[in-house]
N, C-alpha and C positions, 0 to 999 in steps of 0.2 A: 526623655524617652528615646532609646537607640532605635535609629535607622532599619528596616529591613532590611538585611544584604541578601543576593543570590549570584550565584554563579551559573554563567550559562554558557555550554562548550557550544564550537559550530554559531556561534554569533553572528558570521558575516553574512550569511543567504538565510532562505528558506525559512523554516520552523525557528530554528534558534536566534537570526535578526529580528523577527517578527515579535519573538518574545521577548527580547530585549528591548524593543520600543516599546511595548505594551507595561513589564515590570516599571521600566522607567516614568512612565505616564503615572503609574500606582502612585508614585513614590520611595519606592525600592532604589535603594545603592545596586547597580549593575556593573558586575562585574564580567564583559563580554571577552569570551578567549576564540580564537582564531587563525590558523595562518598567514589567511589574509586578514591583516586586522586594521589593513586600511580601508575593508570595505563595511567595517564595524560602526552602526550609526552614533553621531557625535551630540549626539540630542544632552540638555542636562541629565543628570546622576545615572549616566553611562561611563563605563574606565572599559576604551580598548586596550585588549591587551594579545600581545604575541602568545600563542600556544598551538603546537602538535602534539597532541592526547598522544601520538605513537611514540613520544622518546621520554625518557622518566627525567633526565634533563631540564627539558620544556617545563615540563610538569612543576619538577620543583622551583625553578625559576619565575612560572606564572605564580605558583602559592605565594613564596618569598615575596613577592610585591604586592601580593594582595595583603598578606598578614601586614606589611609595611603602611596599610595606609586603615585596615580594620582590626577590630579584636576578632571577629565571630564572623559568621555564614550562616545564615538560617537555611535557604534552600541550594540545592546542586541540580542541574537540568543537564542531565548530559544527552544533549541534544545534537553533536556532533555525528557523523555517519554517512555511506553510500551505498551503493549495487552493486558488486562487481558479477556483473550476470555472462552466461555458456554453457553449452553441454558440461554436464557433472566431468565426462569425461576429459573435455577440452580444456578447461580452465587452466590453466600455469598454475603450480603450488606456490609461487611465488606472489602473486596477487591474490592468489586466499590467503596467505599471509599478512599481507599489508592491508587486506579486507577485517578482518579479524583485529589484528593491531588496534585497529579502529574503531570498529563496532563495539566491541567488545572490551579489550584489554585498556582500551583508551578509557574506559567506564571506570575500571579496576582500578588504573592510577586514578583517577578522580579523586576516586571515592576515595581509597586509603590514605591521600592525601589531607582529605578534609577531616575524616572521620573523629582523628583524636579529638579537635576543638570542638566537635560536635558532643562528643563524649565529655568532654572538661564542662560545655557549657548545658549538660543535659538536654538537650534539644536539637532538633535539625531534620530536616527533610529532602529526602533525594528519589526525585524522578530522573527513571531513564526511558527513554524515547525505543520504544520497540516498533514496532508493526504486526499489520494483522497478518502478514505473512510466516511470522514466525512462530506462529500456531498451524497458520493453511500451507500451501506448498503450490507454485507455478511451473511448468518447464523452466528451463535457464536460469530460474531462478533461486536452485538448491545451496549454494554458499553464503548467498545473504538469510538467507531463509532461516538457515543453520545459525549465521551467528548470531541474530534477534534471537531464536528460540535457547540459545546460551542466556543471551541476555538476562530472560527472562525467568530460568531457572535463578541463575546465579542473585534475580535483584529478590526474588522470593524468600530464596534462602537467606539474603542481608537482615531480610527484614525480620526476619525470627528473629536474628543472633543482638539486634541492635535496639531490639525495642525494648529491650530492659532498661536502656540507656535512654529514652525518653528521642528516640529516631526513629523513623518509620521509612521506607522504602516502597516505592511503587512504582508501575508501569504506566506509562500512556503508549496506547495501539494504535497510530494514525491506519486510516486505509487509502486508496488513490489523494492525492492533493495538488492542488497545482502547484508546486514550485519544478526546479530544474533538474527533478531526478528524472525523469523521462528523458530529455537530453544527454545527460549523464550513464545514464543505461544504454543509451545507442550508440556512445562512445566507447562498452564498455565490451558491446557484439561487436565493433569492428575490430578490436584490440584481439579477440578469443574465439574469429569466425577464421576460420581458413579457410582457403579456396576449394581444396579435395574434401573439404567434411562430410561426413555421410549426414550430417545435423545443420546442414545449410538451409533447407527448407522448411526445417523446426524454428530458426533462427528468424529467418525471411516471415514468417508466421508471427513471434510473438512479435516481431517491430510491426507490424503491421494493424494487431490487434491494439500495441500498447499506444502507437500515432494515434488511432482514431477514438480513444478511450475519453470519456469527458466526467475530468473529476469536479467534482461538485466543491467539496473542501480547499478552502484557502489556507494559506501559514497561518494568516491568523486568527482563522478559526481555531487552528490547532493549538496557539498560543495561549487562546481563553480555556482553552481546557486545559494546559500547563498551569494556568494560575488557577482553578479550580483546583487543582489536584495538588499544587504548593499551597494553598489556603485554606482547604478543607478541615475543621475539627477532627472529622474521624476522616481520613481519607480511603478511598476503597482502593482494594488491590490493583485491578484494573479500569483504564480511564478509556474511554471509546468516541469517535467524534459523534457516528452516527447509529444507529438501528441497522443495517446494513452492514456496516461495518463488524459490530457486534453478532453477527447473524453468521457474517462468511463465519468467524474462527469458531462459533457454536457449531455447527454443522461438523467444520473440518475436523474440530476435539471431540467431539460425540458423538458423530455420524461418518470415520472415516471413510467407512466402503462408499458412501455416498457422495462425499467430497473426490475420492480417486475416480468414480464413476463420471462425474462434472469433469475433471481433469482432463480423462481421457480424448472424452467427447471433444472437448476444447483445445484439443491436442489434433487432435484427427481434422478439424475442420479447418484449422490455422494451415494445415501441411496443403487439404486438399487447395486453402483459399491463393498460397502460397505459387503450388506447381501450377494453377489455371493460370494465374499472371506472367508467368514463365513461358507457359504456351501462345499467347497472346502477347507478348512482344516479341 
């Protein structure tokens, strides 16, 4: 009886290390891709392995050694991805580009990499890692927003096209979680706040709101729902951690006036919580 195999981009932190320990624990051949992929855990039937989803290089160089040591892939996680959060207006096109690269385009090598063997071997499954934001929409947060809600189109439409082929494609929507994207988003205001901004105190707002936020969700909670949704018989289109979670993008999809109406609110009150703190130092 062969091995499960799964590929799982973003290995080394968060959601995608998480689930690499957890497939691993199953019994799955893991195949972890990375940058850093010395921080790729060394646990048994884990293979780190070097990969940037942004250069098509990478790409086939991480395949080429994967094919080198299996025939097949059963499941794809691409679970790699960030924030690059700022004023819609502020942002450099150049870090929505290497935003995107990422989120996005990193998916597309993935997948058309894997796809054929998937095809050859009629079978395969590929979760990609959206958010619920890519249904809802936050200040600052309109580029990442944007390229989950690409995502998300694009793994829809996979899924038509591939299920004749005995492939199925779905989405998992994490919402808040603990790992180091909060961090990484604070990194990502100072990179895209300027000093003259008229959006300095929209800014000063959402860090403020995002500091004090208490996610409920661990990576590896998010993980058991990767393997839910890489194990599932029939698996559903969309995968959700929580009732909440699933609640924000129902609202936002169905209810927009009422989600922009929440927005605003939460908008106005971040700026006034914002300029009091200003006044007061």
């Amino acid at each position: 009886m062969k091995q499960n195999v799964v590929v799982i981009t973003g290995a080394s932190s968060g959601m995608g290390k998480a689930a690499a320990e957890l497939f691993a624990t199953k019994g799955w051949l893991v195949f972890g891709g990375a940058r850093h992929s010395e921080n790729i855990p060394t646990i048994n039937n884990i293979q780190a392995l070097h990969l940037d989803v942004t250069s098509e290089e990478s790409v086939e160089n991480f395949m080429n050694l994967i094919w080198e040591r299996t025939d097949h892939v059963d499941v794809l996680i691409n679970a790699v991805g960030y924030g690059e959060y700022g004023p819609i207006e502020e942002v450099p096109l150049s870090a929505i580009k290497t935003e995107f690269s990422t989120n996005f385009f990193g998916a597309i090598r993935m997948t058309q990499a894997i796809l054929p063997s998937m095809r050859t071997n009629k079978s395969g499954r590929i979760i990609n890692v959206s958010s619920g934001i890519g249904t809802s929409y936050m200040p600052t947060g309109g580029y990442y927003a944007a390229s989950k809600a690409a995502l998300q189109i694009w793994s829809d439409t996979l899924n038509i096209e591939v299920q004749p082929f005995g492939i199925q494609s779905t989405i998992v929507s994490p919402g808040a979680t603990k790992t180091d994207f909060i961090s990484k988003m604070f990194a990502s205001f100072e990179r895209n706040t300027h000093p003259t901004s008229v959006y300095t105190s929209l800014m000063a707002g959402v860090a403020n709101m995002s500091k004090d936020y208490k996610a409920s969700a661990t990576a590896e909670d998010l993980a058991s729902v990767f393997y839910r949704a890489a194990t599932a018989l029939r698996p559903k289109m969309r995968y959700y951690k929580s009732v909440s979670d699933r609640m924000n993008v129902y609202i936002a999809r169905n209810h927009p006036l009422i989600w922009k109406c929440l927005m605003s609110r939460v908008t106005k009150r971040m700026m006034r919580v914002s300029a009091d703190n200003n006044e007061e130092s």
